[in-house]
N, C-alpha and C positions, 0 to 999 in steps of 0.2 A: 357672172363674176362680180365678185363683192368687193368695190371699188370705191374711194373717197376722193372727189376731185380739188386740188386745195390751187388755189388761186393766189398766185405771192405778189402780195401791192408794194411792199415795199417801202420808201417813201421818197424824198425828194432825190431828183437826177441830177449826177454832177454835170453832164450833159447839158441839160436842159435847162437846170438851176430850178426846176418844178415838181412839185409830184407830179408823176405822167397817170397815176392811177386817178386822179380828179381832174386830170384834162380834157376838157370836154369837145362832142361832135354834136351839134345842134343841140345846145342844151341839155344831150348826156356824158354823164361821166364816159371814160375810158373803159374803166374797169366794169362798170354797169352792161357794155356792150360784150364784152368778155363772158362776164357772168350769163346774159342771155342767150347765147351762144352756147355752152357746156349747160344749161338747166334742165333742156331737153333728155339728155343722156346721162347724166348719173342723181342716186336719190340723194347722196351725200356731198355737201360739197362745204368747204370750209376756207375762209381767208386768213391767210396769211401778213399780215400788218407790224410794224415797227412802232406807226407812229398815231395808225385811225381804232377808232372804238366802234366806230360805226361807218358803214356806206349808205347812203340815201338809196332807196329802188331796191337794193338787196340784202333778201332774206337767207342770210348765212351766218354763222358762230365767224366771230373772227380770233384767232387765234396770235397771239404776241410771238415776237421775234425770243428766240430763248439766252442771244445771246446778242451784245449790243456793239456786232459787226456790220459793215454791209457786206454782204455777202450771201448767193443765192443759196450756198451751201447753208448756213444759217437757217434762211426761210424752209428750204426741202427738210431738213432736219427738223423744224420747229412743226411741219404738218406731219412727219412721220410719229412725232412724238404724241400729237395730238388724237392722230386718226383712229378708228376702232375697226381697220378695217384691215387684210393681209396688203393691200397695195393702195398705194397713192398714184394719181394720175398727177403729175404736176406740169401749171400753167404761167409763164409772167402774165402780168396785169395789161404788160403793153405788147401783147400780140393778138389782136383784134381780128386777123385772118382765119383764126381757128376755126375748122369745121367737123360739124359731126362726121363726117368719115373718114378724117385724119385721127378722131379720137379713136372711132369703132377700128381703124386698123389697126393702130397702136396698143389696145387690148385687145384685140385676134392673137397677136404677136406673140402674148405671154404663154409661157409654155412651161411655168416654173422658175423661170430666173428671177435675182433680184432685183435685174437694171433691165429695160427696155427699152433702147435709148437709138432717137434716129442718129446716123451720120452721113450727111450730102459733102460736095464737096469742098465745101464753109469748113468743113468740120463738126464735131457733135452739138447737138443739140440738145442741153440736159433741161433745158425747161418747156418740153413739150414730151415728155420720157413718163417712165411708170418706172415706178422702184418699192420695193418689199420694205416692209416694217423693219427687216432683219438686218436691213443698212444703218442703221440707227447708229448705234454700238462705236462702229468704223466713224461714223462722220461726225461723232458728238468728240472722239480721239482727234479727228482733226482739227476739231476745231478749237478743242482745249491748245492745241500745239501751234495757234491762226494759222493752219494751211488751210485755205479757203478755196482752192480750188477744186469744184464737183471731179473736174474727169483725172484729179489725181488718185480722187478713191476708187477708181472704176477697176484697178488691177486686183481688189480686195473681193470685188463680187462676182457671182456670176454672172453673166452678160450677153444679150440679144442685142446684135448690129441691127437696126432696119436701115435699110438702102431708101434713097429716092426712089417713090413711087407716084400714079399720077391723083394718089389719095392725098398727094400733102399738096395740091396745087388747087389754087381758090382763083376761079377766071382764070388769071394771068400771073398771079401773086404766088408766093408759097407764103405758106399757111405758117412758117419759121421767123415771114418778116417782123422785125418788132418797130415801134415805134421809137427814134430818136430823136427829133428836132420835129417842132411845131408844122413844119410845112407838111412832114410824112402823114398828117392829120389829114390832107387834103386824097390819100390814096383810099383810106376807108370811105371820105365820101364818095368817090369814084364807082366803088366798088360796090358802096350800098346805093347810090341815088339817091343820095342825099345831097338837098340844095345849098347846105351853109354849113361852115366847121368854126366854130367860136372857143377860142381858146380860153382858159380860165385865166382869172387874175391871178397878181401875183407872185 
């Protein structure tokens, strides 16, 4: 399956008041752990940025926001627009749980639709989803009109529910958690064995 995995950094968290994509776990980025994690498994992968031209450690095109929202709608749209490929895997920057069998189920999944998209009972999850080139169209309309919300467009497309399965669970974590506040930095070490999490300045 001929897939493009685009990684959306995004840039500073009103949250956090930081980029969470240069926040670092022993001296790596965020996003750098992200990226090593999905290199494995697909040949194309592309970054999604507002604000970076470049990531230190990874080799990937990064691609501009198309539109100067924040909004992940923006970013998914700005890799659809990019990609050369019939579907986009899409990632945020700060979900460091990702694993290659949460990715490989999630492209089993496709069977044609546009959207592929998990839903636990959080609710959807549009930034660990696969979506068709052919959502473009629909979500560049939304965003010309700032409706910025992913799963407003979702009644537009065709669509695959995936249910919680025990592929999206990493140890104890699911592979959904994102990072929000500096301390959640201390779960990835946990989970990698990693002895020190050093936060960026700034």
């Amino acid at each position: 399956m001929d897939v493009t995995c685009a990684i959306l950094a995004g840039g500073k968290s009103t949250r956090m008041g930081k980029d969470k994509a240069t926040m670092k776990v022993c001296d790596k980025p965020l996003i750098q752990l992200v990226y090593e994690k999905v290199k494995p498994v697909f040949k194309k992968i592309i970054i999604v940025s507002s604000v970076h031209d470049q990531f230190p450690g990874i080799d990937a095109p990064i691609v501009r926001d198309i539109a100067p929202f924040r909004s992940s709608m923006v970013g998914i749209a700005s890799a659809l627009l990019s990609a050369d490929t019939p579907y986009v895997f899409v990632l945020a920057c700060d979900m460091p749980f990702v694993t290659e069998q949460s990715i490989g189920y999630m492209l089993k999944a496709v069977h044609g639709e546009e959207v592929v998209i998990p839903r636990t009972q959080y609710g959807w999850e549009a930034l660990h989803a696969v979506y068709n080139r052919s959502c473009l169209s629909v979500m560049l309309t939304h965003i010309w009109f700032n409706r910025l919300k992913i799963i407003r467009t979702l009644p537009f497309f065709s669509v695959r529910e995936v249910r919680e399965h025990p592929a999206f669970i990493n140890g104890k974590i699911s592979v959904f958690t994102n990072i929000n506040v500096e301390e959640d930095l201390g779960l990835v070490e946990d989970l990698n064995n990693i002895s020190c999490v050093t936060p960026s300045s700034g």
